[in-house]
N, C-alpha and C positions, 0 to 999 in steps of 0.2 A: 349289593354287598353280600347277598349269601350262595355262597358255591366254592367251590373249588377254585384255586389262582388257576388261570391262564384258560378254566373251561367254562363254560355257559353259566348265566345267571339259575338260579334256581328257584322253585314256586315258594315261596312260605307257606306253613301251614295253614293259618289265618288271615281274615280278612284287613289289612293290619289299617286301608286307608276307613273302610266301614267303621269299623271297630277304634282304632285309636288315632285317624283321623280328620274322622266327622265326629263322633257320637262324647269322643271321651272332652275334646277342647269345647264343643259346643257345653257339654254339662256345664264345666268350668267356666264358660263365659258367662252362662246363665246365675253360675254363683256371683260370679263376679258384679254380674249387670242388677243383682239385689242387693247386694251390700250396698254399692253406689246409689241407688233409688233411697235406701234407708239414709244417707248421709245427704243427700241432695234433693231430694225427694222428685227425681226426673227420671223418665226411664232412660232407655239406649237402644239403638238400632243393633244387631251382633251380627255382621259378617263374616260366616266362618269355611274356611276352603278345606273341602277334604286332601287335597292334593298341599298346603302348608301345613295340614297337621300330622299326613306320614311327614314330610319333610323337617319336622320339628321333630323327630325322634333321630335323627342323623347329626344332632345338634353337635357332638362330642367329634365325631368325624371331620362336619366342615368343618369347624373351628380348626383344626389339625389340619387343614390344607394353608392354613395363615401361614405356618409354619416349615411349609415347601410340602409337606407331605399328598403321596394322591393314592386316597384313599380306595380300594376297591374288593373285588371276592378273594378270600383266603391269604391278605398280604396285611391284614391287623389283629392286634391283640388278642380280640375278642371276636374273631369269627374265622381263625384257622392257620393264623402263621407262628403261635406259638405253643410248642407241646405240652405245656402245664395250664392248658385253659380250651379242650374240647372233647371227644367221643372215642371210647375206647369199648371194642369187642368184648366179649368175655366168650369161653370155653364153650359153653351152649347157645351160643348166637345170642344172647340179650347185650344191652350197651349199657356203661358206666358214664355219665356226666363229668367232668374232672374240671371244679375250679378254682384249682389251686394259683392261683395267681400272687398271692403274697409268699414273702420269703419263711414265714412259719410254716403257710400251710403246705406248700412244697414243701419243708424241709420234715413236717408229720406225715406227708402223704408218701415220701422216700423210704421213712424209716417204718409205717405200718407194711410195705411191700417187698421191705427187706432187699430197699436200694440205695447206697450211700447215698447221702443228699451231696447234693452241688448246685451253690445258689448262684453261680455263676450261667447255669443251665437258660435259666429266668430268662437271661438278654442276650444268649447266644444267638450267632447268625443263621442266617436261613438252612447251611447245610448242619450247624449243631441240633437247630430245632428238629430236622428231618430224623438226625441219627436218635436225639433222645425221644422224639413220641414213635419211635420201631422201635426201639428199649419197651417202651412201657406198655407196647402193643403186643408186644411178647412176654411178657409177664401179665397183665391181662387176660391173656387167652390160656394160662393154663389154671384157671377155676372156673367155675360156675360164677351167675350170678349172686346169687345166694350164698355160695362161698363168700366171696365177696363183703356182699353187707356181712355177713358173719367177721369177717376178719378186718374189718375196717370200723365196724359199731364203734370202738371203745377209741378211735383216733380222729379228731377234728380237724380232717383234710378235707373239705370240701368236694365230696365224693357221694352223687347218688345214681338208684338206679334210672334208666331210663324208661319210664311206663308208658305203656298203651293208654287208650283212655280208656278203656273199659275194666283196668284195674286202679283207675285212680277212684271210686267211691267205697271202696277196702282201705287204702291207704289208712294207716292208724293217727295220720296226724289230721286228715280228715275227719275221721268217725271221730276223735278227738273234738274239733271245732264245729261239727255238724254244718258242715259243708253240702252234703248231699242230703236232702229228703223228700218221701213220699207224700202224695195228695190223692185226693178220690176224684175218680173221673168220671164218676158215676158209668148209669149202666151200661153197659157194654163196651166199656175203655178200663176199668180197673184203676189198678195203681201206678201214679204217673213221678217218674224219677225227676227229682229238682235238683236244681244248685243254686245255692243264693248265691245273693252278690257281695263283693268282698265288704260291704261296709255293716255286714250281718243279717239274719236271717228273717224272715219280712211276721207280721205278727198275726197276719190272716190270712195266710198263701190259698187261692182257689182255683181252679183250673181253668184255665182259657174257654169265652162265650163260644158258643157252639153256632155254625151259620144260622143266621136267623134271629139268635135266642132273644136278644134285646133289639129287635125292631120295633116294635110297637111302644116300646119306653123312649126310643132315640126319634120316633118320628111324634110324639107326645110333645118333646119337648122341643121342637123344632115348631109346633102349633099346630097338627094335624089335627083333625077331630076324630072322633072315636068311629063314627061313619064312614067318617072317606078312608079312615085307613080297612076299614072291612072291606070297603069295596075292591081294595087293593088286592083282598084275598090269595 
């Protein structure tokens, strides 16, 4: 689903079946499999497929092939066939996010860029959507980024910049939620840059055991004796 219509699939940035289709369903089944133990007081076995859990984020798509559609790169909504809903140059090569997919926010996002709105735009066909995102691609590219968010702050069209990740621990709605922070890594590693995780910030954060550091604790409690693990040396 993500590339350009008609040319090769392309990589994602992330891990998406690691990440949101092992790690993220199994959490959830895990909530799931303790509630049920509290109501029933039995456990549950959880079988969890990394390959059905990317597949359960494509959920809105298949659904949409019921309906005769066949879904694929650059030919839906939301990943490139329509020009008020993806990635716009700007003047100094940085990129603008655009997702304006409602008929306000396009008709805010026309009028902060000093384009008559045309909400007909929304559902034009494939050669309108072509003409209007080279409209907006050309008007784009003559500011800055930073222009940009300047002349767009004060209009709620669904319009941000596109950052690296090396400037998203500045970002002000970060440093706002303290999303990113330091830990001691002691000697000879310093200060080590964190990110919590979205359900907030952890209340003891310490830096990752160092090879070795708790053996003698993990082989204790496994019933070593204090001898035979010397001998291990």
């Amino acid at each position: 689903m993500t590339g350009p219509r008609g040319d090769a699939p392309q990589m994602p940035g992330v891990q998406i079946a690691d990440l949101a289709g092992g790690a993220l369903w199994s959490a959830t089944a895990i909530l799931g499999a303790l509630v049920g133990r509290e109501r029933t007081g039995r456990g549950a076995h959880l079988d969890i497929s990394m390959t059905e859990g990317a597949l359960a984020l494509l959920a809105a798509e298949i659904g949409n092939m019921d309906c005769g559609a066949k879904p694929t790169r650059g030919s839906e909504a939301l990943n490139g066939a329509v020009a008020n809903y993806g990635v716009y140059a700007t003047k100094d090569g940085r990129y603008l996010a655009i997702g304006a997919l409602e008929p306000k926010f396009w008709i805010a996002l026309n009028q902060a860029i000093g384009r008559p709105p045309n909400i007909a735009e929304i559902a034009g066909n494939a050669e309108q959507q072509r003409k209007t995102r080279a409209d907006l691609g050309a008007i784009f590219a003559t500011k800055t980024a930073a222009e940009w968010q300047e002349a767009l702050a004060a209009h709620d069209c669904c319009v941000e910049l596109v950052l690296e990740p090396g400037e998203l621990p500045s970002h002000p709605l970060h440093l706002a939620r303290e999303v990113f922070f330091e830990i001691d890594g002691g000697t000879g590693v310093g200060k080590i840059l964190q990110t919590r995780t979205p359900v907030g910030r952890p209340s003891d954060p310490r830096p990752p055991p160092r090879l070795g550091q708790h053996t003698r604790e993990i082989l204790v409690e496994y019933g070593f004796a204090d001898a035979d693990i010397s001998a291990l040396g």
